[in-house]
N, C-alpha and C positions, 0 to 999 in steps of 0.2 A: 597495297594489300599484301598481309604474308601471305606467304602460298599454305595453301590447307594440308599438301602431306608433308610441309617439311618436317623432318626427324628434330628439329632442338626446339629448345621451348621458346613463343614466341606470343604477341598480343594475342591470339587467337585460343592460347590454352585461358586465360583468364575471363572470355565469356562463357557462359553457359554453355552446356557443352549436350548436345542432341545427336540422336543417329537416326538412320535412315533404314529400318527396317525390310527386311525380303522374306516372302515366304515361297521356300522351291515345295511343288508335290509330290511327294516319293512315297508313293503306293509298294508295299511289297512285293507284289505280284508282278509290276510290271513302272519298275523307277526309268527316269527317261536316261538318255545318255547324257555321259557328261558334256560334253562339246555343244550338245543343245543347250543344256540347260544356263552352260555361262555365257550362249550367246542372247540367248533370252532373258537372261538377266539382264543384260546390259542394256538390252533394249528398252527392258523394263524403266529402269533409271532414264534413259533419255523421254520417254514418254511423259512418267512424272513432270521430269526437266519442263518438259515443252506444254505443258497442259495447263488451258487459262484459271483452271483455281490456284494455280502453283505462282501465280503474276497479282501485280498492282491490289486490288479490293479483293480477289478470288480466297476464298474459306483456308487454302492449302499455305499461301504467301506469308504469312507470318511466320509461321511453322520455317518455311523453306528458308526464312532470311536469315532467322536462328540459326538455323543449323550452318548456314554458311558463312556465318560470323565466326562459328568456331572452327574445331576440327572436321573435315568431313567427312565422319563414322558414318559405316554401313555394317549393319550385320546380316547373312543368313541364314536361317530357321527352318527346317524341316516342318512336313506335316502329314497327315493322310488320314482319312477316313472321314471323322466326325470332326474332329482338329481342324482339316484343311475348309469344312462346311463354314464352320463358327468364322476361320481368319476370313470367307469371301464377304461373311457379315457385316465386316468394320470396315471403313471408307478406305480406298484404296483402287488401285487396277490392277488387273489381271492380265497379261499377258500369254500366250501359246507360241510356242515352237513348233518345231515338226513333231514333235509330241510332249516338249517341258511345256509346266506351269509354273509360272508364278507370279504372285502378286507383289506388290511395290505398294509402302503405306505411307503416308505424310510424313516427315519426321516428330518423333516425341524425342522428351528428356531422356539425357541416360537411364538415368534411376525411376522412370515413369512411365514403363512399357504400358498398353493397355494388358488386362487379367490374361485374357487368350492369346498373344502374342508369348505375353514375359514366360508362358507354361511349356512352349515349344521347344525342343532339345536343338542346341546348336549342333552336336554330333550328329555321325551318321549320315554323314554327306558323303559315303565312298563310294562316287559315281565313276562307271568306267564307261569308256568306247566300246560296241564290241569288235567296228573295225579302227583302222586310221583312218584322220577326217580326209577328205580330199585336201588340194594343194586351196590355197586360198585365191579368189580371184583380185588381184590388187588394183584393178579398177575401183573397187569399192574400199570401204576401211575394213582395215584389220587392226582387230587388237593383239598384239603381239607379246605371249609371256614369256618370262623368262625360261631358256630351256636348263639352268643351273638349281632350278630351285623346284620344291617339291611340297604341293601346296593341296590339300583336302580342297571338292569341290565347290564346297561350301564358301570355303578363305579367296577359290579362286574367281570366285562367280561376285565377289566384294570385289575384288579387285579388277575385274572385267569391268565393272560397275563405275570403280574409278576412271577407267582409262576414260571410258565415253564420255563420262564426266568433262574430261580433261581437254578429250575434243570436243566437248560442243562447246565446251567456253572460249576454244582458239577461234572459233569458225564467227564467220558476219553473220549480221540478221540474216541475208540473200542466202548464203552458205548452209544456214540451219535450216531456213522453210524449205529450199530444195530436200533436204538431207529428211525431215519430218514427211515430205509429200509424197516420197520415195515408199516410206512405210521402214525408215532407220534402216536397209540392211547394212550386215554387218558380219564380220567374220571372226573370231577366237582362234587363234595355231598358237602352236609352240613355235618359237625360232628356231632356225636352223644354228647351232652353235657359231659356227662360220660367221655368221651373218649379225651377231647379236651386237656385237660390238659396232661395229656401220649404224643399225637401228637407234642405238643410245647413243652415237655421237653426232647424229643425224638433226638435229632441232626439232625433234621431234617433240610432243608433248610428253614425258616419263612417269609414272607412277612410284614413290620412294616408298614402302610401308614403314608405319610407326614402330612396328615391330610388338603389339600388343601381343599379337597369338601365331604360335605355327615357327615364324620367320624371323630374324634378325634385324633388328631397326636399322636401317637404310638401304634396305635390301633395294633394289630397283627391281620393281614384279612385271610393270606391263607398257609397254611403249604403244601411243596410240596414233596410228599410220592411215588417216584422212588424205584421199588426194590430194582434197585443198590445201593441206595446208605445207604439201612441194612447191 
């Protein structure tokens, strides 16, 4: 199989080509932190992953083969108010952080968003910390971004989405259902500069972006750091 972020063109641009929707909630009043919300994304994504309409006969699985025949786009989308009411409407799950939201929607066509999804501004995702995260405990996985690159929440909370991606496809069945029974934790940091280079030569699983938006096609955004798979 080719691999879904290689950067050149490969059998996988010539199927139809589907993304994987997210909707973050960003209330004006009170938007969550960044570090939450891209770890809650990513969880979001392994949920999907691991959820029986997403398998065999399940409503979600054809949807999800699709997508992973081609590229595997994620984008995501802001909301709040009435916006975020309407997207808890349409089939999906919802996920909570220590205070993010978001939901995760089957994948659709590019060009086929559902009405209330495709109307949601991709902008507007400048989430901050208001402190440093703490260190990460590497007991558990970390998703590890690049500390060279500088990437809107939104772009980084796709790409947190990838990594996990990228570990639950390395992990065994045995490896996943622990990992799901757990309830996914999971950790988001920035690398240590020092360190970044160890992490990406490490066999680790890597994240490369296509370089549609934000970043530089072959950019390497996120190294995804599962015990298992030392």
């Amino acid at each position: 199989m080719s691999a879904p972020f290689q950067v050149s063109a490969n059998s996988r641009d010539e199927a139809p080509q589907f993304v994987l929707p997210l909707v973050v909630r960003i209330e004006k009043a009170a938007p969550p932190d960044r570090t939450d919300a891209l770890e809650t994304a990513a969880r979001a994504v392994l949920t999907l992953l691991s959820d029986p309409r997403a398998h065999g006969d399940g409503e979600w699985a054809r949807a999800v083969r699709d997508w992973e025949d081609a590229r595997i786009r994620k984008v995501v989308r802001r909301a709040r108010g009435a916006e975020w009411r309407r997207a808890e409407g349409l089939p999906g799950i919802t996920l909570t952080g220590k205070a993010a939201e978001v939901r995760v929607f089957p994948p659709v066509p590019l060009d086929g968003w559902p009405k209330d999804l495709a109307k949601l501004q991709v902008s507007g995702t400048e989430l901050e910390d208001p402190e440093p995260p703490v260190g990460a405990d590497r007991s558990e996985p970390v998703l590890w971004l690049n500390p060279e690159l500088e990437m809107s929440a939104g772009k980084a909370m796709a790409q947190a989405g990838h990594g996990a991606q990228l570990a639950w496809w390395a992990l065994s069945e045995e490896e996943r259902e622990a990992w799901r029974d757990a309830g996914f934790p999971l950790a988001v940091r920035t690398a240590d500069p020092a360190e970044w280079r160890e992490l990406t030569g490490g066999g680790l699983p890597l994240v490369r972006d296509a370089g549609f938006t934000e970043i530089a096609p072959g950019s390497c955004t996120v190294v995804a750091d599962h015990p298992a798979l030392h």
